[in-house]
FIKOLNU-410773 format. One line per 5 residues: number of its first residue (from 1); for each residue x negated, y, z negated of C-alpha. Coordinates in steps of 0.02 Angstrom, whole numbers. Layout:
NUM = X,Y,Z ~ ...
//
This chain:
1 = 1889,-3229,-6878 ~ 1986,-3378,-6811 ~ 1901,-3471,-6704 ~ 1994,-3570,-6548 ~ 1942,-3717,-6451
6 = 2033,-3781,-6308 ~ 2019,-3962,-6240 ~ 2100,-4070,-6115 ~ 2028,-3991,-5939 ~ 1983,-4118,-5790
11 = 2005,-4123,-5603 ~ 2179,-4197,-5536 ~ 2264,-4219,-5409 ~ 2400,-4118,-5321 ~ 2548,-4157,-5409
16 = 2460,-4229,-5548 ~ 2491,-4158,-5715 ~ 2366,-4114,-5857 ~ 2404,-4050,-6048 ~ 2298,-3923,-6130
21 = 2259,-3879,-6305 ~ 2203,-3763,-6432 ~ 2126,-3792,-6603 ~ 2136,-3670,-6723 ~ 2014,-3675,-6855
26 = 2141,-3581,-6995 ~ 2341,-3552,-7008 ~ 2448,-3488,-6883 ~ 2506,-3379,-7026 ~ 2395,-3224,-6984
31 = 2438,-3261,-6793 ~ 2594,-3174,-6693 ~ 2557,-3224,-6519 ~ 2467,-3360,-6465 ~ 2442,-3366,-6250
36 = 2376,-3464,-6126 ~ 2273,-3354,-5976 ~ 2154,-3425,-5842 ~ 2053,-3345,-5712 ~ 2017,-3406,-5540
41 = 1830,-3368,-5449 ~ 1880,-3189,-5378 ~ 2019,-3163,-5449 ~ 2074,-3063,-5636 ~ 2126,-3161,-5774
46 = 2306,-3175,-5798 ~ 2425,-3237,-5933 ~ 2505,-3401,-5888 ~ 2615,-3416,-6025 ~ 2649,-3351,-6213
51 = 2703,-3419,-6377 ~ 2768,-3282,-6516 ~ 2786,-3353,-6701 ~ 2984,-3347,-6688 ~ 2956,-3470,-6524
56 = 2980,-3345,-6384 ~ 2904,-3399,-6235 ~ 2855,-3319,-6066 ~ 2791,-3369,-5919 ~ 2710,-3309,-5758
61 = 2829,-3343,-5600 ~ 2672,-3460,-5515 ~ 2717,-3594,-5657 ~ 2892,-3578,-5715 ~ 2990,-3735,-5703
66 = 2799,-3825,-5700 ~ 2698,-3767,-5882 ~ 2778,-3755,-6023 ~ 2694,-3707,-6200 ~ 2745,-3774,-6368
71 = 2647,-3770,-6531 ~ 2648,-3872,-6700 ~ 2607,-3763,-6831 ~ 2557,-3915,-6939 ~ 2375,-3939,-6850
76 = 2376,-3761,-6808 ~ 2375,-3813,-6615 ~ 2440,-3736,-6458 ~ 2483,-3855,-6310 ~ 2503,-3809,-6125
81 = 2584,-3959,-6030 ~ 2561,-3934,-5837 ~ 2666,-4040,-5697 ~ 2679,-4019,-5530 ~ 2490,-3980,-5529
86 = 2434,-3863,-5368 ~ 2273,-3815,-5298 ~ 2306,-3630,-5347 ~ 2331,-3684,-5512 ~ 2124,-3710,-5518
91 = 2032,-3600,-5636 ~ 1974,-3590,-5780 ~ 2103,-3590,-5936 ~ 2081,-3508,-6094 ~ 2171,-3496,-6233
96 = 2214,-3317,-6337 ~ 2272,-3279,-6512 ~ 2328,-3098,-6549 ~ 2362,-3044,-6752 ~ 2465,-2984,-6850
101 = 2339,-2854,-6922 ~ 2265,-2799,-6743 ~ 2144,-2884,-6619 ~ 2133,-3031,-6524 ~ 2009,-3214,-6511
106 = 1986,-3318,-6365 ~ 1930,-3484,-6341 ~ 1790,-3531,-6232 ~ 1887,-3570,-6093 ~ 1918,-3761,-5994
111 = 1910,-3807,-5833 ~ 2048,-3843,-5720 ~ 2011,-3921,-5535 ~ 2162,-3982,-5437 ~ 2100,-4050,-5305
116 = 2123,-4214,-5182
//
């Protein structure tokens, strides 16, 4: 199964801005969907923002106009770029793949603290 791992977590700022990523570890090829979720202490997880193979993106209306999500198929790797950095934007962040042939991987999840 394909195995993700996400990177680029911290603490920052209000305001700040932070960029996420997700490894991988074989071709996008077998991948239709890749998506970025996170899940605050108390609260469900919830999609931030979506990536289909033709480039379709969505986003949740908490972070559009702030995150966006791009991909390079090359290194197999999913970004999420956040500006405009809140505290409610502090959870934890992980990152989903879902296949073409049925079922789904996450990653192991990164921390995000945006805090003064």
């Amino acid at each position: 199964q394909v195995q993700l791992v996400e990177s680029g977590g911290g603490l920052v700022q209000p305001g700040g801005s932070l960029r996420l990523s997700c490894a991988a570890s074989e071709s996008f090829f077998s991948i239709y969907r890749m998506g970025w979720y996170r899940q605050a202490p108390g609260k469900q997880r919830e999609l931030v923002a979506s990536i289909t193979t033709s480039g379709t993106t969505t986003y949740v209306d908490s972070v559009r106009g702030r995150f966006t999500i791009s991909r390079d198929s090359a290194k197999n790797t999913v970004y999420l770029q956040m500006n405009s950095l809140k505290p409610d934007d502090t959870a934890v962040y992980y990152c989903n793949a879902d296949f073409t042939v049925g079922g789904t991987s996450w990653g192991q999840g990164t921390q995000v603290t945006v805090s003064s």
